[in-house]
N, C-alpha and C positions, 0 to 999 in steps of 0.2 A: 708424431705418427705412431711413435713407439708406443705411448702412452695409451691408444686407441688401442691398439692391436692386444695388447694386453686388458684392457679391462673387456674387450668382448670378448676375447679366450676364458676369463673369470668368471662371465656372465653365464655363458656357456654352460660352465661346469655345474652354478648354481640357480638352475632353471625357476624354481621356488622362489629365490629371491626375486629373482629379476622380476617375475608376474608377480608380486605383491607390489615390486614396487611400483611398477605401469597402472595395475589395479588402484594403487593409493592415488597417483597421480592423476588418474581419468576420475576418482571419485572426487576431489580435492576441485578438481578444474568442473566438472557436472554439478557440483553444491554451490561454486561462484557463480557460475550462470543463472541457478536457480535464484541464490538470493538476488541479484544484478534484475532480473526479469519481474519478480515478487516485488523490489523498490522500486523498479520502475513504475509497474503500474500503477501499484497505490499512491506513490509521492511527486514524484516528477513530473508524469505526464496529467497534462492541463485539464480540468473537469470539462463533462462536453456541454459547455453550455455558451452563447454568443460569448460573454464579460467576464470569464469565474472572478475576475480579480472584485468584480461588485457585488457579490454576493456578503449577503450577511445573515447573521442569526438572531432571532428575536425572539427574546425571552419576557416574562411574564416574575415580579418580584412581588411577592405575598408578605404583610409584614411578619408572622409566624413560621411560613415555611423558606421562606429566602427566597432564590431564583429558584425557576425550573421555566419549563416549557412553553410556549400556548398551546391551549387547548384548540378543540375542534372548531367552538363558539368562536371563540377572538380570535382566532386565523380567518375566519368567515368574513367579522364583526371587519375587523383589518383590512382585508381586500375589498368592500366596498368603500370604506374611506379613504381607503390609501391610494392617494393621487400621484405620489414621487415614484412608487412602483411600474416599470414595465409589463411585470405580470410577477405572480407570486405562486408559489407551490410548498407543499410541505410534506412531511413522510411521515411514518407511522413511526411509533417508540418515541416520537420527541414531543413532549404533553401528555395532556388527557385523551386518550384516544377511546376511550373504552366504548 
């Protein structure tokens, strides 16, 4: 108890320190949460869609340009043939979208 009573008498004295060090600590503990909140969303938590775990990606391989995307055509061309699909959807940035 002795050991309490003296370091708050110490504290006391060096009010500067002590608020830096509370200030470092609330900073330290508010940047964990953020990152903690930021991982969660984008990693952990489950994409919202009925399956995420059946979801896949489908690419289009060119013998010149390697992989890349499908375009707008063959996502079209795709969804009428594609009978194993529940339903199909695609976003912009991934293929030809122009």
């Amino acid at each position: 108890m002795k050991e309490l009573a003296y370091a708050w008498r110490t504290l006391r004295k060096s009010a500067g320190f002590a608020g830096l060090g509370v200030l470092t600590l609330a900073l330290g503990v508010g940047a964990s949460i953020a990152v903690y909140a930021l991982a969660e969303g984008l990693l952990l938590r489950s994409l919202p869609y009925p399956a995420p775990e059946r979801l896949v990606t489908i690419t289009d391989v060119h013998v010149r340009r390697g992989e890349s995307g499908v375009g707008q055509e063959n996502f079209r061309d795709g969804r009428r043939w594609g009978r194993g699909c529940g339903w199909a959807a695609a976003t912009p940035g991934c293929g030809s979208w122009a």
